[in-house]
C-alpha positions in Angstrom: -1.5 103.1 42.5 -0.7 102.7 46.3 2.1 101.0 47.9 1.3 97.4 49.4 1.8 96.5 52.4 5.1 94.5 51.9 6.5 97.7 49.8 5.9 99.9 52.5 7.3 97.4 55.3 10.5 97.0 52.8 10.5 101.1 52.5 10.4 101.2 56.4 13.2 99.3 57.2 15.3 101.2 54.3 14.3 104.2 56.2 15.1 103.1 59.8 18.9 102.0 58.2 19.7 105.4 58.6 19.2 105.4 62.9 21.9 102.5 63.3 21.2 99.3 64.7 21.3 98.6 68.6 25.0 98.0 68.6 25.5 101.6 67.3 23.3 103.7 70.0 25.4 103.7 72.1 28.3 105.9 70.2 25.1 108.1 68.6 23.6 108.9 71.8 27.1 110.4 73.3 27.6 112.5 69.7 24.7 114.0 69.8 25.0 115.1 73.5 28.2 116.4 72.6 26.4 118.4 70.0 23.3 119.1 72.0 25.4 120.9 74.8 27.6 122.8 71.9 24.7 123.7 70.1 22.9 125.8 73.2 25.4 128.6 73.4 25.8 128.4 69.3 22.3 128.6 68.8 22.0 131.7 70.9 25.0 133.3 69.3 23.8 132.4 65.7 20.1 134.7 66.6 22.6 137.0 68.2 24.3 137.3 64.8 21.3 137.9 62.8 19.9 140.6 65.0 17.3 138.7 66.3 16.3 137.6 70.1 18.6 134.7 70.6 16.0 132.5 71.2 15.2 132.3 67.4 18.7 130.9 67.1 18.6 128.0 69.7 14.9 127.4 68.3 16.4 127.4 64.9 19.1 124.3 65.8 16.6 122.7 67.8 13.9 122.3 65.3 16.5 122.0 62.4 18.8 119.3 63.6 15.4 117.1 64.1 13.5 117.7 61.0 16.8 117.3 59.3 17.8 114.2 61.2 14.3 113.0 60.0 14.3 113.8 56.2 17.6 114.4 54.7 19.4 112.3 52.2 22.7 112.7 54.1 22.5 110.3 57.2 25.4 112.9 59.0 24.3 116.0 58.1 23.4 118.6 60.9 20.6 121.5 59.7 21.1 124.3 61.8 21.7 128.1 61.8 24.6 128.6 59.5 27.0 131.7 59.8 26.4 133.0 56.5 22.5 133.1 56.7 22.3 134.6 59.5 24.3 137.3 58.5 21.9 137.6 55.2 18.7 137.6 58.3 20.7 140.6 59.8 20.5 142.7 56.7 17.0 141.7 55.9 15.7 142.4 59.3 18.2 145.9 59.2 15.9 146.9 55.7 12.7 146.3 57.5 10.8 149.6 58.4 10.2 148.4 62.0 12.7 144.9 61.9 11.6 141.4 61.6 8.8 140.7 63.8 8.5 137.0 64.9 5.2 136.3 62.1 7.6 138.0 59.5 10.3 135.9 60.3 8.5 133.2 60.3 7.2 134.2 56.5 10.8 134.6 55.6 12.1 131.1 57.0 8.7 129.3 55.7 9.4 131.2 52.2 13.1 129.7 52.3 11.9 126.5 53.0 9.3 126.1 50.1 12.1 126.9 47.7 14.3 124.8 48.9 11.7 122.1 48.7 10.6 122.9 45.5 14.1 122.5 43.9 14.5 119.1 46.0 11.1 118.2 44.4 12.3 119.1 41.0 15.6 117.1 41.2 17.2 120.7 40.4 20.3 119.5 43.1 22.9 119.9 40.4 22.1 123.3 40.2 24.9 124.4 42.4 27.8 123.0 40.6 27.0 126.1 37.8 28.2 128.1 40.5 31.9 129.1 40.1 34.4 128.5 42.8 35.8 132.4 42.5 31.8 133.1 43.8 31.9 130.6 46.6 35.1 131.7 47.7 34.9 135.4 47.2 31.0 135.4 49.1 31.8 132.9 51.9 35.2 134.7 53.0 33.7 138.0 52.9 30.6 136.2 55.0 33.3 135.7 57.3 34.4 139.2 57.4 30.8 140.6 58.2 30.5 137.8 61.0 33.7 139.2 62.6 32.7 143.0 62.2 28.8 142.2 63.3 30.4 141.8 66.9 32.1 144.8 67.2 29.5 146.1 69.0 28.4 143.4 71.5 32.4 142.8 72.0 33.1 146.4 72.6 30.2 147.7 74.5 29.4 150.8 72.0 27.1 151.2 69.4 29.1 151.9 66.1 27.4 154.4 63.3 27.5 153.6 59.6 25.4 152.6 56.8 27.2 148.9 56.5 29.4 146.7 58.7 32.6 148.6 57.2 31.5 151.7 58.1 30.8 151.0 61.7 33.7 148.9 62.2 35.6 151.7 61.1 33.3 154.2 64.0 34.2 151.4 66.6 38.0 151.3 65.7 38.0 155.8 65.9 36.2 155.8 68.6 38.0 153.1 70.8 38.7 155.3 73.7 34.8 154.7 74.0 34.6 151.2 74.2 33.3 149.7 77.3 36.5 148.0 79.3 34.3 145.4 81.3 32.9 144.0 77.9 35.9 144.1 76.0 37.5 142.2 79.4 35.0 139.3 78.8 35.1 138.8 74.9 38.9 138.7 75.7 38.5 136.4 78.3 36.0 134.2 76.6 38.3 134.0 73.2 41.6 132.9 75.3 39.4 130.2 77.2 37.9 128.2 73.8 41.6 128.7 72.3 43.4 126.9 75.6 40.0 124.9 76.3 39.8 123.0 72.7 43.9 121.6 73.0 42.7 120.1 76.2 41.2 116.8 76.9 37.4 119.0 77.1 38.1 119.3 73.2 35.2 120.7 71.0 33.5 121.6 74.4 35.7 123.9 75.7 34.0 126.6 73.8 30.6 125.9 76.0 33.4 126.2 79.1 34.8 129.1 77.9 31.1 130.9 77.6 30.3 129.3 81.3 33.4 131.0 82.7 32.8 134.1 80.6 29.2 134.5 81.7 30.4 134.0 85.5 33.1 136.8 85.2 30.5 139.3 83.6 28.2 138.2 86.4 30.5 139.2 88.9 31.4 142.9 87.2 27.6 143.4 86.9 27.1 143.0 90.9 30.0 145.0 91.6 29.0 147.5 89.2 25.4 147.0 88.0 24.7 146.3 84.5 28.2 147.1 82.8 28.2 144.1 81.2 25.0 143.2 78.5 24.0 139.8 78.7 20.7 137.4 77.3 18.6 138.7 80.0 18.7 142.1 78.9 16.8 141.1 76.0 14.2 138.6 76.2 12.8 136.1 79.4 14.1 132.1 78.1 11.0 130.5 79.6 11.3 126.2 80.7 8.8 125.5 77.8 8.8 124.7 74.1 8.0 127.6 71.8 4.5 128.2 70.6 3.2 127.6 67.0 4.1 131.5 65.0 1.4 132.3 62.4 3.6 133.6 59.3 2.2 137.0 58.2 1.2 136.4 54.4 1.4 140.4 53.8 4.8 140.4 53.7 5.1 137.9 50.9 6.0 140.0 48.1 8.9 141.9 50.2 10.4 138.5 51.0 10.8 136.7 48.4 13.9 137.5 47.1 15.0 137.2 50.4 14.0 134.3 50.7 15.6 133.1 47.6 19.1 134.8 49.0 18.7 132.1 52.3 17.9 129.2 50.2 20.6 129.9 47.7 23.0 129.8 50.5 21.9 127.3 52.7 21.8 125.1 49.4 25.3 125.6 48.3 26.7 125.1 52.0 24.1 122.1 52.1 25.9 120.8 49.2 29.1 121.0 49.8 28.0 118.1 52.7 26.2 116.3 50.3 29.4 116.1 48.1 32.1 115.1 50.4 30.8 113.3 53.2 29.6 109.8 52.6 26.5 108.0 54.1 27.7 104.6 56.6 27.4 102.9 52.9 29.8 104.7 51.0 28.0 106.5 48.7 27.1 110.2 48.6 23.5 111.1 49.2 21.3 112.7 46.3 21.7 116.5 46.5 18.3 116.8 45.4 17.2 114.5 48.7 19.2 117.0 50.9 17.6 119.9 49.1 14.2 118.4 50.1 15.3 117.9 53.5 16.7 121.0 54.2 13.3 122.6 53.0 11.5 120.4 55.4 13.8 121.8 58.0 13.0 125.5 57.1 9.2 124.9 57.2 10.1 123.3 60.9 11.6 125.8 62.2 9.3 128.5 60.7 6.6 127.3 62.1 8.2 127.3 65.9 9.7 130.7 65.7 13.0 129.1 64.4 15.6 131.7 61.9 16.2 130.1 58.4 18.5 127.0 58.8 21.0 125.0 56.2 23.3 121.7 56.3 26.3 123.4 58.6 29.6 121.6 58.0 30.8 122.7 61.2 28.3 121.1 62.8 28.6 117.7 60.7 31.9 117.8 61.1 31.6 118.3 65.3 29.2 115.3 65.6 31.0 113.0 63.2 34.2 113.5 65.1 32.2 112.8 68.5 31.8 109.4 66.6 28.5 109.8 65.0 27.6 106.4 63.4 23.9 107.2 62.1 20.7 109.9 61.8 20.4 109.1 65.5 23.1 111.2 66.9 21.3 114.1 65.0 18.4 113.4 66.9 19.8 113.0 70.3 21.3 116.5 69.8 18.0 117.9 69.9 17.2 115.7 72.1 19.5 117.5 74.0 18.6 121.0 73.2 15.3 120.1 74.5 15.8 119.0 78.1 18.2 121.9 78.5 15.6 124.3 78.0 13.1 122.9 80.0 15.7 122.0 82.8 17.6 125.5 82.5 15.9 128.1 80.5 16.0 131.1 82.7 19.6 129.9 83.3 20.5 131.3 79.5 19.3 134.8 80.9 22.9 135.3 82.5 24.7 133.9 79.3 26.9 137.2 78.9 26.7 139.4 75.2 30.2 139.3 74.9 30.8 135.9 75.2 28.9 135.1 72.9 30.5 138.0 70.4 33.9 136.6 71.2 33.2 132.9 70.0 31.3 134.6 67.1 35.0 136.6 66.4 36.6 133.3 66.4 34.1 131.3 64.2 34.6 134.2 61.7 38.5 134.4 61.9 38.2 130.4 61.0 35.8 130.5 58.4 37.9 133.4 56.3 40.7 131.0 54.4 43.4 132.6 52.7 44.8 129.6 51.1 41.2 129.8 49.0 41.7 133.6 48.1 45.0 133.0 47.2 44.4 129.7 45.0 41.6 131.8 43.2 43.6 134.7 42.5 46.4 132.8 41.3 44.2 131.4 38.6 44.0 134.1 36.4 42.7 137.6 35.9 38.9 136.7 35.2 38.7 134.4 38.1 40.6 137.0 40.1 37.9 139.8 39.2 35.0 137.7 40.0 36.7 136.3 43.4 37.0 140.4 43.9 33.4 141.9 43.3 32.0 139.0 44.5 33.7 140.0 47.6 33.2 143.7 47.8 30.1 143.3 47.2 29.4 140.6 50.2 30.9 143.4 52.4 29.1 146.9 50.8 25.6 145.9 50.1 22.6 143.2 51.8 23.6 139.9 51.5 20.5 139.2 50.5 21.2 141.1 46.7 24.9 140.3 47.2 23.7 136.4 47.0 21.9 136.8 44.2 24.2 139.1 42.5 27.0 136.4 43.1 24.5 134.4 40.5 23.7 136.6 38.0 27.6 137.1 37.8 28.1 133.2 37.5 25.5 133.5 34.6 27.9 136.0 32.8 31.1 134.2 33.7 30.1 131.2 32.1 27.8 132.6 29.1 31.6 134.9 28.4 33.6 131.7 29.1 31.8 129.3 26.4 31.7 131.8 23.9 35.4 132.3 24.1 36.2 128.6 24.4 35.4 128.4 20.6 38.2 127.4 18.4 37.8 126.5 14.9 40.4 123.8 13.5 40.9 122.1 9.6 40.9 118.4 9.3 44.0 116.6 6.5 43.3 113.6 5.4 46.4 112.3 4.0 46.8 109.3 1.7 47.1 105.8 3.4 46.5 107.3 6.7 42.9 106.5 8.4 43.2 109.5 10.8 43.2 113.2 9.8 45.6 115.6 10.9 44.5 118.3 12.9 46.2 121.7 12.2 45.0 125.5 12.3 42.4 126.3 9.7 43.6 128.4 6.7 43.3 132.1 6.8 41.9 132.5 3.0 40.1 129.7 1.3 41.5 128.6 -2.0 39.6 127.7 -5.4 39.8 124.1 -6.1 40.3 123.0 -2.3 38.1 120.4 0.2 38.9 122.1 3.7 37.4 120.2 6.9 36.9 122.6 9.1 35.5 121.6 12.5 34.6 124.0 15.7 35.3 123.5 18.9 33.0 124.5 21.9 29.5 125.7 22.3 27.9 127.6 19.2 25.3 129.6 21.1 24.3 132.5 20.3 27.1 134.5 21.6 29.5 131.8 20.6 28.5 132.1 17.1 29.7 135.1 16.1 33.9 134.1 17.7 33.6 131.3 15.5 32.2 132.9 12.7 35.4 135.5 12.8 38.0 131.9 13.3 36.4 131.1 9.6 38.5 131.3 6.6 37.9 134.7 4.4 36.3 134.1 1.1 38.1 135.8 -1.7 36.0 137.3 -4.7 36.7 134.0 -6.6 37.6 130.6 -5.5 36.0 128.3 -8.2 35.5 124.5 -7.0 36.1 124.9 -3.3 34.2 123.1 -1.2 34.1 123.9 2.7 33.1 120.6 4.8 31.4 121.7 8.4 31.4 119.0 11.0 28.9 119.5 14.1 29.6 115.8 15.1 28.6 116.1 19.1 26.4 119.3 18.4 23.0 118.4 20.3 20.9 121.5 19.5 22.2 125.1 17.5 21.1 128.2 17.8 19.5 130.9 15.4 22.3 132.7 15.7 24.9 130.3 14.4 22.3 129.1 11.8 22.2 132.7 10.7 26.6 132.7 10.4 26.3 129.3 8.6 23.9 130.6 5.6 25.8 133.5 5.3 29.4 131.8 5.0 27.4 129.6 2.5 25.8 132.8 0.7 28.9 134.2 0.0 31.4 130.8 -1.1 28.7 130.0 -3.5 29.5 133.3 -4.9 33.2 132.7 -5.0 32.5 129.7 -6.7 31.8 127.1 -4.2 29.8 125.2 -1.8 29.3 124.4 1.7 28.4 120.8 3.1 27.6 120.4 6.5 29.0 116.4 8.3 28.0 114.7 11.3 24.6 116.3 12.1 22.9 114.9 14.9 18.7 114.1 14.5 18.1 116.7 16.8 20.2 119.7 15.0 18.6 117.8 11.3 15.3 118.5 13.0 15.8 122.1 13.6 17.4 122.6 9.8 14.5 121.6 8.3 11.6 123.0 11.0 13.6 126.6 10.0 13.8 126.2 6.6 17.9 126.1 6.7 17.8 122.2 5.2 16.3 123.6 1.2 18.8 126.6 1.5 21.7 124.2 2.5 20.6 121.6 -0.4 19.7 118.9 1.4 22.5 116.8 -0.6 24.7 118.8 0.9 24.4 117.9 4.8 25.1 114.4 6.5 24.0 112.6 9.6 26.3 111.3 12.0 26.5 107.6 12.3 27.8 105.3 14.7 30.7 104.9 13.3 32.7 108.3 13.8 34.6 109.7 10.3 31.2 107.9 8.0 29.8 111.0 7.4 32.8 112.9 6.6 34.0 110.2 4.3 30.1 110.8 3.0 31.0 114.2 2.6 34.6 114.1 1.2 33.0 111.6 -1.9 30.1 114.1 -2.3 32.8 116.8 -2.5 34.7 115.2 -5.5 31.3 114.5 -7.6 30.3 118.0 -6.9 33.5 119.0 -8.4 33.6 116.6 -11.3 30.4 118.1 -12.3 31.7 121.7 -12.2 32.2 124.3 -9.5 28.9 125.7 -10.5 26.5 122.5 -10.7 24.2 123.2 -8.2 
């Protein structure tokens, strides 16, 4: 059924909330030129980064920081051209035969973007908090590392050999009688200008100064000494025009797509570390899932008009917040921005010099790699400490784009090897004329003639089960009129596994002389004992539903205990 005409007006005026009212345009218009002019040289030195023509960069924030203005859940969020993925876009375009051509990149942002908006349409935006800290840390610190030595070479003025950014950083740093003292003049230059620049009244746009005056110096080596100095002109024309539409090329789908899950992983998890700690002008944080969809939406923008992969950039957030950002608008303005610059000055970016750009890209990395983080991580212990490591080592040795994913897979194992050691069995006392039990480690042996509570701790999946299974008591040869009470109070669902441990603890105490009675079983986990047959083998007298009131069923199970016994150890 459709919406009616008053539903949609109401959804309309929800939606235009998030573009401020008249008193706030104002304030939004100023941020997002503030943003806008910050974002032309950024955007160039993000397709820089990546290994791409530039272009794709400042086409990338363009497009991004409109569709996301338009469609995420967080009003403040800025989707652009993020560090980390355009590092990942370097190393797939490096593993292509012939390099990313501009339909293949536009597969590869497209193929980002329908992921991303697939997991926003599935709701799936808490996937990212199963994602350890030691992963995030270790991956976006080494990111940082890999932006830094990516530069070496536009920074320097000579190609560095080497199969990965360690490698040729470690060429460039031999070889630095080599490097080309024009260049390295410039980066210098253009890194003490944004660090003087920003503690001046200019603020956050004294790193657009610093590339202006940087550009101008390299301009005047080049026509003393002609072409000493690379700059944006000496790889593409930046034509006064809007980019055309790009045709993505569906052959290249299959090579891709892990790729393509690599980008949307990690536009994701920066994505939602916005989505988590910056509120929307009501107060309340915005749907990680809604973010997911807009960032998606963004992607399939900016694919579509030869735009690199894009993701919510705190940097960028943070930039047009502090300009005093009050709504979506300022986001808008910014590209706004972007626009008129290009038409008013695109051949103008031609004489942006290489090395300026490498030097604020040497900076950004230096401030993205935090210590404090490292530190905290490896302080927590030797688990954390390993993953933080790998995690790391990897991020610098092998394509971000498997390094990404590999990050995963080892937060799969982390937490699979985590649950299943978490599992602690305990034994329950109930002494007389006192309505709480005492909790104290379970025994080592069972005894004939004893009730023992014994309840587990943790997860009992299947690699959980056999840890608890070892935390049982032993069973000696005979222990007549024992009776072992089980409580899975708060169990929602067991596996095979434990079900398999359970029957054989109760195999071999019923040979001893005993039996096992199983307290506080939810309807789910009663379900599943009698679909596998586990509920005859039990004795169905012998296991009891939780109720609403916590201890009923134990108390069930305690009484059913002492009949049991009455009637002999053996009475079945």
């Amino acid at each position: 059924m459709g919406l009616t005409i008053g539903e949609a007006r109401a959804f309309l005026r929800r939606y235009m909330r998030r573009f401020g009212t008249r008193s706030t345009v104002g304030t939004d218009v100023r941020a997002g030129i503030v943003l806008g002019v910050e974002s032309v040289p950024d955007g160039l030195a993000a397709g820089m980064l990546a290994g791409l023509n530039p272009l794709h960069g400042l086409y990338a924030y363009l497009f991004g920081t409109f569709a996301g203005a338009l469609a995420t859940g967080s009003v403040f969020m800025s989707v652009q051209a993020t560090g980390a993925m355009a590092v990942v876009v370097s190393d797939v375009d490096a593993g292509m035969p012939t390099g990313l051509s501009t339909s293949g990149l536009a597969m590869l942002v497209l193929l980002a973007g329908a992921v991303m908006l697939v997991l926003g349409i599935a709701r799936l935006g808490t996937l990212v908090r199963f994602i350890p800290t030691a992963v995030l840390v270790g991956f976006i610190n080494a990111v940082a590392v890999n932006i830094m030595l990516g530069q070496l070479d536009n920074a320097t003025g000579r190609v560095a050999e080497g199969d990965n950014r360690v490698l040729r950083a470690v060429d460039s740093v031999v070889h630095v009688l080599q490097w080309n003292l024009p260049t390295v003049l410039v980066t210098l230059l253009t890194v003490a200008l944004i660090l003087v620049l920003e503690r001046t009244r200019i603020g956050t746009l004294g790193m657009v100064v610093a590339v202006v005056i940087g550009s101008a110096a390299a301009w005047w080596i080049n026509a003393l000494s002609t072409g000493s100095v690379a700059t944006i002109g000496d790889l593409t024309d930046v034509p006064r025009a809007m980019p055309g539409m790009e045709i993505p090329d569906l052959s290249l789908i299959a090579a891709l797509v892990v790729p393509a899950c690599s980008l949307a992983l990690v536009g994701l998890v920066q994505g939602a570390a916005i989505s988590g700690s910056i509120p929307n002008p009501d107060g309340k944080f915005a749907d990680a899932s809604a973010d997911f969809r807009g960032q998606g939406i963004a992607n399939i923008a900016a694919g579509f008009f030869q735009g690199m992969p894009v993701g919510g950039s705190m940097s960028a957030t943070a930039l047009v917040r502090t300009a005093g950002a009050r709504s979506a608008l300022a986001n808008l303005s910014a590209a706004v921005v972007m626009a008129l610059a290009i038409f008013a000055a695109g051949p103008v970016f031609e004489y942006v010099a290489m090395p300026s750009l490498a030097g604020l890209l040497i900076l950004v990395g230096i401030r993205t790699f935090k210590i404090h983080q490292i530190l905290l991580v490896w302080r927590t212990g030797p688990v954390q400490a390993t993953v933080l490591s790998v995690t790391f080592l990897l991020t610098l040795v092998v394509p971000l784009q498997y390094a990404a994913l590999s990050g995963v897979g080892l937060a799969v194992i982390l937490y699979v090897i985590r649950q299943s050691n978490r599992v602690m069995v305990k034994q329950w006392v109930f002494d007389d004329g006192e309505q709480m039990p005492r909790e104290i480690a379970a025994p080592e042996v069972l005894e004939g003639g004893q009730t023992c509570v014994l309840v587990p701790y943790g997860s009992l999946f299947f690699a959980a089960a056999p840890v608890m299974e070892s935390q049982l008591p032993a069973v000696p040869p005979s222990a007549a009129g024992v009776v072992v009470i089980i409580r899975l109070r708060g169990k929602a669902e067991i596996g095979s596994t434990f079900l398999k441990v359970l029957e054989g603890y109760s195999v071999r105490v019923t040979a001893a002389g005993g039996t096992i009675m199983v307290a506080g079983v939810s309807p789910s986990v009663l379900q599943q004992l009698r679909a596998t047959g586990a509920l005859d083998r039990l004795g169905e007298g012998r296991v009891f539903p939780e109720h609403p009131r916590v201890g009923d069923s134990i108390r069930e199970a305690l009484d059913a205990a002492d009949r049991w016994r009455e009637g002999g150890p053996h009475t079945q």
